[in-house]
C-alpha positions as CSV (number, residue, x, y, z in Angstrom):
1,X,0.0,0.0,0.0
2,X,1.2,3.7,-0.8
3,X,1.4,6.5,1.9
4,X,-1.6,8.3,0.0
5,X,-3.6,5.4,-0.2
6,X,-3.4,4.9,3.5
7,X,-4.0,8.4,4.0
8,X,-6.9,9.1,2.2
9,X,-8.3,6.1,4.8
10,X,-7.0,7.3,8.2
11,X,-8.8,10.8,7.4
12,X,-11.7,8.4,5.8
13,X,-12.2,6.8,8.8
14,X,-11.8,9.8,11.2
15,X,-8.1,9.1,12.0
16,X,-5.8,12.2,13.3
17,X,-2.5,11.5,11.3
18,X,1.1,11.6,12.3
19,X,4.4,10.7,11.1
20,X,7.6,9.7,13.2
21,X,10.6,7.6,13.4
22,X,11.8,4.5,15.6
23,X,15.7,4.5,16.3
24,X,17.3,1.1,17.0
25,X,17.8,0.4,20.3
26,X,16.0,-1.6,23.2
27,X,12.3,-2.9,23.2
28,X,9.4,-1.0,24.5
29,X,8.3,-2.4,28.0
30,X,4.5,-3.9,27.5
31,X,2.2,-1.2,27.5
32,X,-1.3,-0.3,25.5
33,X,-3.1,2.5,24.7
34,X,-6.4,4.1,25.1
35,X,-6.3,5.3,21.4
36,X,-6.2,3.1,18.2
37,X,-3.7,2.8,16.3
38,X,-3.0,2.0,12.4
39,X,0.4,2.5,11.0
40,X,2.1,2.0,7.8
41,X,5.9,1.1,7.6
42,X,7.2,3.5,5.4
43,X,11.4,2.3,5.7
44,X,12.9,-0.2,7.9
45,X,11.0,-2.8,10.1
46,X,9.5,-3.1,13.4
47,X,8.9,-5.6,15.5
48,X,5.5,-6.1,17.6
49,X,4.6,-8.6,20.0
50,X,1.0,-8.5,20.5
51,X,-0.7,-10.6,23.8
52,X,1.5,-14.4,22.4
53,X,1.5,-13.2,18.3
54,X,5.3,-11.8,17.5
55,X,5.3,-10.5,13.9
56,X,8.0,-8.6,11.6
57,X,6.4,-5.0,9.7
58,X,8.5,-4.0,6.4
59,X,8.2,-0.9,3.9
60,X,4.2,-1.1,2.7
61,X,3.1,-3.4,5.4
62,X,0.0,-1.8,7.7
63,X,-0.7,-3.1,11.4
64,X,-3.7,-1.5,13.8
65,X,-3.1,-1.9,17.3
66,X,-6.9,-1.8,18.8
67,X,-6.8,0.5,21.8
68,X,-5.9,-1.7,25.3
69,X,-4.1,-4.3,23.7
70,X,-0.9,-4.8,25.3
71,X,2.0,-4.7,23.1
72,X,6.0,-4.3,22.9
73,X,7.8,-2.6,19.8
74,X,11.1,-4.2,18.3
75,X,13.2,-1.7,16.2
76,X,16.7,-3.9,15.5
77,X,18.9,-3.0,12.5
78,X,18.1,0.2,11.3
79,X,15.3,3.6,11.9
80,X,12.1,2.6,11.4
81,X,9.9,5.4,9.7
82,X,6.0,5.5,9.5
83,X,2.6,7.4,9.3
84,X,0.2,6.6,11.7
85,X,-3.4,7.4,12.5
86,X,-4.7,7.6,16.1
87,X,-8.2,7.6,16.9
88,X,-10.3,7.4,20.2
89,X,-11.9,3.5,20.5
90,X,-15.4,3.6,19.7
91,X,-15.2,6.9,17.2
């Protein structure tokens, strides 16, 4: 998927968007949020561990993270960049 594909749907679906980077280094501790989330990989790879379901993100792969699951991020080799969209559960 494109980053204005993905786009067009976070704003779609009522989504406020923002973009970042993860730098190499250690895992996240577990947490979860109280906020959705849907990202796109947009360079790099990240790893997420979500409840017993470990799985590797590349360049064009999309996850969502529904709020309150708990989850731990994995950035190894290089920076990780993304778009994301964030949304309050239940809007």
């Amino acid at each position: 998927m494109d980053s204005a594909e993905f786009e067009a749907g976070l704003q779609q679906e009522g989504y406020r968007m923002v973009t970042g980077e993860f730098q190499p280094g250690p895992k996240t501790q577990p947490h979860a949020h109280d906020f959705d989330v849907r990202f796109l990989v947009l360079e790099g790879s990240i790893t997420l561990v979500l409840r017993n379901d470990r799985r590797t993100y590349v360049s064009g792969d999309v996850c969502f993270v529904p709020a309150g699951t708990m989850h731990e991020e994995y950035v190894e080799a290089c920076a990780m960049r993304y778009v994301a969209g964030t949304r309050h559960a239940g809007s």
